[in-house]
Legacy VTK file of the C-alpha trace (Angstrom):
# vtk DataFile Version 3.0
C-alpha trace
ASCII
DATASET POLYDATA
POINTS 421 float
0.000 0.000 0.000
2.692 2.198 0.508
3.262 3.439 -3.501
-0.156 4.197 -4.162
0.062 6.768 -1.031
3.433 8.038 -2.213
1.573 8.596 -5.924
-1.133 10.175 -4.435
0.762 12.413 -2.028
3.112 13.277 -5.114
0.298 14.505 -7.209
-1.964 15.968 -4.627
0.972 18.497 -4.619
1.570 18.773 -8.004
-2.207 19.998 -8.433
-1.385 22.495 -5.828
1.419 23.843 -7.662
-0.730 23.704 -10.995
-3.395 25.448 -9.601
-0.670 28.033 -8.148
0.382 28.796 -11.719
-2.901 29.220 -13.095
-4.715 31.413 -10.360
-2.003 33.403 -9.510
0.391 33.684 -12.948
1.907 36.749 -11.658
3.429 35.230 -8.502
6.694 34.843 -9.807
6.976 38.517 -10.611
5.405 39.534 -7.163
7.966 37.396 -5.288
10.904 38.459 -6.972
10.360 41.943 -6.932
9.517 41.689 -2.876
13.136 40.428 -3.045
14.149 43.556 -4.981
16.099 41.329 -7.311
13.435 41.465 -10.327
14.585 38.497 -11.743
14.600 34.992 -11.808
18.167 33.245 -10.991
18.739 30.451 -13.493
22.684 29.141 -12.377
24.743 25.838 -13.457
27.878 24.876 -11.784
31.196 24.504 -13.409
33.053 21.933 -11.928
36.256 19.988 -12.193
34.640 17.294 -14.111
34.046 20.148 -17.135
37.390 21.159 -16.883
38.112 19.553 -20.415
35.816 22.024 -21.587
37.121 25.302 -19.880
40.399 24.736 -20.363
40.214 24.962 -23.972
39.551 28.305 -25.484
37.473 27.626 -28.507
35.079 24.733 -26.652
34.929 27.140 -23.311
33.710 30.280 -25.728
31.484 27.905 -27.093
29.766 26.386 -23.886
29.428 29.917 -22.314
27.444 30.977 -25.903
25.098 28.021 -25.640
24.235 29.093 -21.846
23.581 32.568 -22.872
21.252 31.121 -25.752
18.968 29.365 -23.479
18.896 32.611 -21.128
21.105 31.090 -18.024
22.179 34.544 -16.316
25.115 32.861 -14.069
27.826 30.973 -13.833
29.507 29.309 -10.573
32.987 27.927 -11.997
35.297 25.979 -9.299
38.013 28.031 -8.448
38.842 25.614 -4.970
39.191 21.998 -5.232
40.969 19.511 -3.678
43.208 21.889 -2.275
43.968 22.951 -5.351
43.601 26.891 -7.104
42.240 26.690 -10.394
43.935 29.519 -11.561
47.235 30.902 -11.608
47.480 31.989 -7.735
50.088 33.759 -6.312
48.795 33.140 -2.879
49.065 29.488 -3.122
52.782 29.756 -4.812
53.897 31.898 -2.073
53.205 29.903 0.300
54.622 26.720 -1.675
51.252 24.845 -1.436
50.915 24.263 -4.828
53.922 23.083 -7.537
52.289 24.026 -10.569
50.235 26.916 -12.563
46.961 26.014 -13.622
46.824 27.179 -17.051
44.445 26.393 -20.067
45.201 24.239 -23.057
46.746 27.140 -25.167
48.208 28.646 -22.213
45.723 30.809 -20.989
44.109 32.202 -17.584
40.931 29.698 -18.264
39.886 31.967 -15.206
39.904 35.413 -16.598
39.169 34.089 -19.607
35.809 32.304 -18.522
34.871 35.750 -16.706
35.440 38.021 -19.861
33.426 35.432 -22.104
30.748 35.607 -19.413
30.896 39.668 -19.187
30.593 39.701 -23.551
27.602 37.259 -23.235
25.606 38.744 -20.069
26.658 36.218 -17.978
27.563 37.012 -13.909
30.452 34.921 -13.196
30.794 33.848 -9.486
33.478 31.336 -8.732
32.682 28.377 -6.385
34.637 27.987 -3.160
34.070 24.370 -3.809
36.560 22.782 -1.123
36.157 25.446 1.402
37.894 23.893 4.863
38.315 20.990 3.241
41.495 19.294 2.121
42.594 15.298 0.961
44.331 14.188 3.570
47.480 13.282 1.582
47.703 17.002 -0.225
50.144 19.203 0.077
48.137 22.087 2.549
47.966 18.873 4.750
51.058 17.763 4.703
52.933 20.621 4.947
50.509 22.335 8.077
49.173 19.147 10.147
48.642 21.189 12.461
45.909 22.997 11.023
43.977 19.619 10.907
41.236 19.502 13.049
40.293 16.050 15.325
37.349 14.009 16.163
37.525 13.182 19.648
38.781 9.434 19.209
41.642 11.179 17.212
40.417 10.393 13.578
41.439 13.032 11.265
39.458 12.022 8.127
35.773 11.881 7.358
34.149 9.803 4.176
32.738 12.651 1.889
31.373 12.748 -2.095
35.338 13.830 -2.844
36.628 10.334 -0.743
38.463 10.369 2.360
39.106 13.887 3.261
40.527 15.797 6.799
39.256 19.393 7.543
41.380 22.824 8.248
40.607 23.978 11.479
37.976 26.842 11.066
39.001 28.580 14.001
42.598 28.789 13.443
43.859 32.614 12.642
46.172 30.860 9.749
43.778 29.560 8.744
41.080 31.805 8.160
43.600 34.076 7.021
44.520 31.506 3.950
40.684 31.358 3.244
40.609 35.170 2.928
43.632 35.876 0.910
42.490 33.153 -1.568
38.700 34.797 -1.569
40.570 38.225 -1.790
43.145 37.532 -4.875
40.009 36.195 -6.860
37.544 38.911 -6.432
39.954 41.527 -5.796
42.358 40.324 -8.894
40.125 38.891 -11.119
37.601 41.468 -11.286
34.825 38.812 -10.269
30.877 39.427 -10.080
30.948 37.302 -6.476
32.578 34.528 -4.840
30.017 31.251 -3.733
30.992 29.037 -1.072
28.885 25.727 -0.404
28.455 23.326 2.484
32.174 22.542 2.671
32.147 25.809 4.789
31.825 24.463 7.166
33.212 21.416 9.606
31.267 18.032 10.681
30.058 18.592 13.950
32.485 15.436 14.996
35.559 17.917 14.933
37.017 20.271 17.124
38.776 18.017 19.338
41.884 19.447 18.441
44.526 20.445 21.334
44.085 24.459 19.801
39.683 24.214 20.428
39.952 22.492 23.142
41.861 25.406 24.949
40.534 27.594 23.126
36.590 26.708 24.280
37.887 26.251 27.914
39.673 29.403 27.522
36.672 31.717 26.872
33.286 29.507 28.745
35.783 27.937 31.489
34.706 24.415 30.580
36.179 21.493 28.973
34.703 20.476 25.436
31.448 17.787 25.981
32.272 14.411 25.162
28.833 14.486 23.224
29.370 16.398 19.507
26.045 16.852 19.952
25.756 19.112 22.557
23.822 22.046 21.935
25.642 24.631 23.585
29.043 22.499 22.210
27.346 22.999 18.797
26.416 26.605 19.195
29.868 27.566 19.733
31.711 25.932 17.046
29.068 27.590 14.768
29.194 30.649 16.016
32.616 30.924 15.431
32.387 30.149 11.637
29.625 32.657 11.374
31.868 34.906 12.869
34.611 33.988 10.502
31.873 34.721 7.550
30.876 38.158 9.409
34.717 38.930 9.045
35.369 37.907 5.275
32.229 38.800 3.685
33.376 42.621 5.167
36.955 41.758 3.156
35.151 40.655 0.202
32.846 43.949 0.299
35.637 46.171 0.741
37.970 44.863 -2.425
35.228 44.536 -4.331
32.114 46.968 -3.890
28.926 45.047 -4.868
30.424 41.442 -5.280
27.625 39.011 -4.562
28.648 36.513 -1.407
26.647 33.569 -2.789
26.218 30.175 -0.437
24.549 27.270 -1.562
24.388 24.751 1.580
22.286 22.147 2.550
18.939 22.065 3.852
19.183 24.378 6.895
18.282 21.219 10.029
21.111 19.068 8.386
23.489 21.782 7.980
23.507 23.433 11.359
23.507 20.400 13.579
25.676 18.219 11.239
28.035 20.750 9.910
27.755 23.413 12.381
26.795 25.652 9.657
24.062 28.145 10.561
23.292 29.853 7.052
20.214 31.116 8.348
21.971 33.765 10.769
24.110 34.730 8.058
20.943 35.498 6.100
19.751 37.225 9.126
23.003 39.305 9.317
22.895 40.429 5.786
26.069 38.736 4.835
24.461 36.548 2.181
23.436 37.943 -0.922
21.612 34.887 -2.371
21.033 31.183 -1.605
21.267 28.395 -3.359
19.718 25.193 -1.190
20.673 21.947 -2.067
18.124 19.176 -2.433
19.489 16.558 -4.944
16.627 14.039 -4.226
16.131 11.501 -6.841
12.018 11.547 -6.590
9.150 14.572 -5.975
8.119 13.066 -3.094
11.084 14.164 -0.815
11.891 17.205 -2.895
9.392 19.161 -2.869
8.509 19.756 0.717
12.150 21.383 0.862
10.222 24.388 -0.913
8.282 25.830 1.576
10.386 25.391 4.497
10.041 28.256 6.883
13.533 29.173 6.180
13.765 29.247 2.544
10.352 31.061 2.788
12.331 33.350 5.251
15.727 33.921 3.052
13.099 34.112 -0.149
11.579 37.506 1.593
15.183 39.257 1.711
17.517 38.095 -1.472
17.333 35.685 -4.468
16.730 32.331 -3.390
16.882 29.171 -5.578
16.570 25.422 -5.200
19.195 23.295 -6.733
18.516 20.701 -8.451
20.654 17.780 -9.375
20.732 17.039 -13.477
22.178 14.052 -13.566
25.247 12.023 -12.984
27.263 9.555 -15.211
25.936 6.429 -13.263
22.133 8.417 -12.130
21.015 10.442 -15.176
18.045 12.399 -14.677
15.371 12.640 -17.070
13.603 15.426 -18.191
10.466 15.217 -16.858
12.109 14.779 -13.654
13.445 18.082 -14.134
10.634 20.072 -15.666
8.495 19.360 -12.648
11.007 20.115 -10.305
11.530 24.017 -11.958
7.606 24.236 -12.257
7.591 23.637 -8.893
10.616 25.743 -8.020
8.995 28.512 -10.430
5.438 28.016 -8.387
7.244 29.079 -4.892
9.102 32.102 -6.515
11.940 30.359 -6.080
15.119 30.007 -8.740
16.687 27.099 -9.981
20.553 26.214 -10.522
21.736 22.586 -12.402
24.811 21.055 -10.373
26.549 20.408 -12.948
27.333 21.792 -16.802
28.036 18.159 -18.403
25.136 16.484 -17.093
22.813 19.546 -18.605
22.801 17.958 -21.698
25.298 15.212 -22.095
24.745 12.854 -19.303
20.667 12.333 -20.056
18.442 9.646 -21.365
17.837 12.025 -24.091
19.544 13.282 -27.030
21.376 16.589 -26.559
19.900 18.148 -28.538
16.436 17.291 -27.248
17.704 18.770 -23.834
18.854 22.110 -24.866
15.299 22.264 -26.651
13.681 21.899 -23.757
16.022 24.129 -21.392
15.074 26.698 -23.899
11.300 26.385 -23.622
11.621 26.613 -19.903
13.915 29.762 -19.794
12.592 31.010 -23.343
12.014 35.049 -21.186
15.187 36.580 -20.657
16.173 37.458 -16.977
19.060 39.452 -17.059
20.620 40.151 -13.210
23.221 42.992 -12.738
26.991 42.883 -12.359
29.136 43.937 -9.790
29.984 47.417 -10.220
33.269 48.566 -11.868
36.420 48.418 -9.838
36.456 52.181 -9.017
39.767 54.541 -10.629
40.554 55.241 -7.340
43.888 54.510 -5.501
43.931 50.349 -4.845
42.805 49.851 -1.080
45.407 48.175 1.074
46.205 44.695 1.201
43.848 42.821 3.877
45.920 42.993 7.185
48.232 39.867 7.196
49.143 37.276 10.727
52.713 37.349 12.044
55.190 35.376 8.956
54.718 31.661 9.384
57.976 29.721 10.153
60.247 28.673 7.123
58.867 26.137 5.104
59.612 22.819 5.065
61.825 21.156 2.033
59.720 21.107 -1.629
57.377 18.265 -1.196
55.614 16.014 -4.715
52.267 18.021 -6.234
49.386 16.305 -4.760
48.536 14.832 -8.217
51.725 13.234 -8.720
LINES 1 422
421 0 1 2 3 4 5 6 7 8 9 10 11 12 13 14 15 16 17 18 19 20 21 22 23 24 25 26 27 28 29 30 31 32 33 34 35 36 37 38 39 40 41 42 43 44 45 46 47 48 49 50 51 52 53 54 55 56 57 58 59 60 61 62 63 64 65 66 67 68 69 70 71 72 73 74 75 76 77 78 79 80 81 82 83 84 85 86 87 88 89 90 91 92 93 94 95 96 97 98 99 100 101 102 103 104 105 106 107 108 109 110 111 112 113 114 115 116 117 118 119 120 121 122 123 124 125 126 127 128 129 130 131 132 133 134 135 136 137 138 139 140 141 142 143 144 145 146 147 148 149 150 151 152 153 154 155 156 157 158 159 160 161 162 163 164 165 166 167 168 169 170 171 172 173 174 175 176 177 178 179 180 181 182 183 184 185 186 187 188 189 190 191 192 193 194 195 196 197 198 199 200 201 202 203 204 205 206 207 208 209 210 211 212 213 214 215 216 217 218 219 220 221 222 223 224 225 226 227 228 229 230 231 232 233 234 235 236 237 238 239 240 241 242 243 244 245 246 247 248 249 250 251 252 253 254 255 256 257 258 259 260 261 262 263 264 265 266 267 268 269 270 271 272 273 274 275 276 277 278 279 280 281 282 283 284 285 286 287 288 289 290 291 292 293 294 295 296 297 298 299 300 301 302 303 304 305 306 307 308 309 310 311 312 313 314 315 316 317 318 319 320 321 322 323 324 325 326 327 328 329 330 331 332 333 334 335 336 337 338 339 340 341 342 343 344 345 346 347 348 349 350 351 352 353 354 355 356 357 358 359 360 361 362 363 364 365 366 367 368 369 370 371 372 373 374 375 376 377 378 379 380 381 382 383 384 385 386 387 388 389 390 391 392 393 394 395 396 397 398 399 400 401 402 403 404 405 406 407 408 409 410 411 412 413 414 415 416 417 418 419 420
């Protein structure tokens, strides 16, 4: 008995939606203009796995022309992965934690490349944070600071995530957060870039902190040792209000070197994230040091996916900036077809809500369909244009001054192997 309920449930609230659309076909309009954004955000995600594409010139020109075609208005390339820059980064040479330049195929910047092709085409190009405290255990930021690993109380360093076995920088480390900002900095500051988005790697599983630095640091300022239970509320509260404070801190940075960048975060649904990865994305929204939101809900079925929409905090962020569900479309071993995805940014659409695709290859290349039946179809759902302003200009006046560095760190340790090799 239990699929028949699921069907009915499933189209009891696709009727709603329908009847949304129909009664009230202004809706859209009235919510995004209540966010004063007048405009609907349509985003895909750039990752590593489309690097092939980015790094060459004529293929990355070509891609970022197709997106404009079917009226996508933003791009989130990676720019953080694996502990690796994407681009040529002198912050990351400097301090010796990467042995090679990332270049394109012919040579290029595919970074300032990709953000000029987006400017020509309409495009806002906000690079993705992707990593964030996040680092393979075996790469060379790990290796060469293990002390800026963070513990779990047993002493683990690692957790299983999507990206394997990974351990996690310390998010309440100064050297740490001050990495983190000079990276955010160089790429918004140097690159001339519309925003910067990080995602729910910004975070840290609430099974860390047990570190020797937390530890003293918690006793130090509530004059109590660190539960033995990650769980703890009040253990939980502290850990993320630290990282909130850290976000207070560089979204100020950010907003400084770069005057109307967008500070875009796309975590997960808002229970998970803030008692799982002590990430409270709510009180940033409530701060004002989010711009727009981009919740994840990759759920293979309606059922589970749609009651993400009109959560009281989505309903909440919705009120105050752009807000969009993403939606997951399709991996090489789980495509996802397109009536999967045409109810899903209905649905979206019916709440007022945008819509991003995580991630470019799976748009159209990774489906049961024919590509070219999939960009049809993108194009009948975006066929309006929504066109969403840039970041201002870099104003002609004198550069600010560089962000306020820590004391040196100690000499560096002998060259160590790339963390590809």
């Amino acid at each position: 008995m239990r699929r028949p309920v699921r069907f009915l449930a499933v189209l009891l609230a696709l009727l709603t939606w329908g009847l949304t659309l129909l009664g009230h076909g202004s809706a859209l309009a009235v919510r995004a203009q209540n966010t004063g954004t007048g405009t609907e955000l349509r985003g895909v995600w750039l990752t590593a796995n489309d690097m092939p594409v980015l790094r060459d010139r004529q293929r990355m020109t070509e891609a970022v022309s197709q997106l404009a075609t079917l009226q996508f208005n933003t791009l989130y390339p990676v720019v953080w992965n694996g502990a690796i820059a994407y681009y040529p980064s002198q912050v990351v040479q400097e301090r010796q934690l990467q042995t090679f330049t990332y270049l394109g195929l012919q040579g290029q910047d595919v970074l300032g490349e990709l953000i000029a092709e987006g400017k020509r085409q309409g495009l806002l190009v906000i690079p993705w944070f992707e990593f964030g405290f996040m680092a393979p255990k075996d790469s060379v930021l790990a290796r060469r600071h293990p002390d800026w690993l963070t513990r779990k109380q047993d002493g683990g360093m690692t957790s299983i995530s999507a990206a394997g076995e990974v351990a996690w920088l310390n998010p309440f480390r100064p050297e740490v957060q001050q990495l983190i900002t000079d990276l955010v900095v160089e790429v918004v500051g140097r690159y001339g870039a519309d925003g910067i988005q990080f995602d729910d790697h910004m975070s840290l599983p609430k099974d860390f902190g047990y570190d020797p630095f937390t530890l003293a640091l918690y006793r130090k300022e509530t004059g109590r040792a660190a539960p033995a239970n990650p769980a703890d509320g009040a253990w939980v509260k502290w850990r993320a209000d630290k990282i909130t404070a850290f976000m207070e801190r560089l979204t100020k940075e950010v907003r400084r070197v770069r005057p109307g960048a967008v500070i875009s975060v796309s975590p997960n649904y808002y229970a998970f994230a803030y008692k799982l990865q002590l990430q409270d994305w709510l009180a940033w929204v409530r701060r004002g040091l989010v711009d727009e939101l981009l919740v994840q809900i990759y759920r293979p079925d309606l059922e589970d996916y749609l009651p993400h929409l009109g959560r009281a905090e989505v309903i909440e962020a919705r009120a105050k900036i752009p807000t969009a569900i993403a939606i997951m479309s399709g991996q090489r071993n789980r495509p996802a077809p397109l009536p999967l995805l045409g109810e899903k940014v209905r649905a979206n659409r019916s709440q007022g809500l945008g819509v991003a695709f995580f991630y470019f290859e799976s748009l159209w290349n990774l489906g049961p369909e024919s590509p070219e039946q999939r960009k049809a179809e993108l194009g009948r759902w975006f066929a309006a244009p929504a066109p969403r302003r840039t970041a201002a200009a870099p104003s002609p006046q004198p550069a600010p001054p560089p962000p306020r560095r820590l004391p040196a760190p100690p000499p560096p340790l002998p060259s160590l192997p790339s963390a590809s090799g």
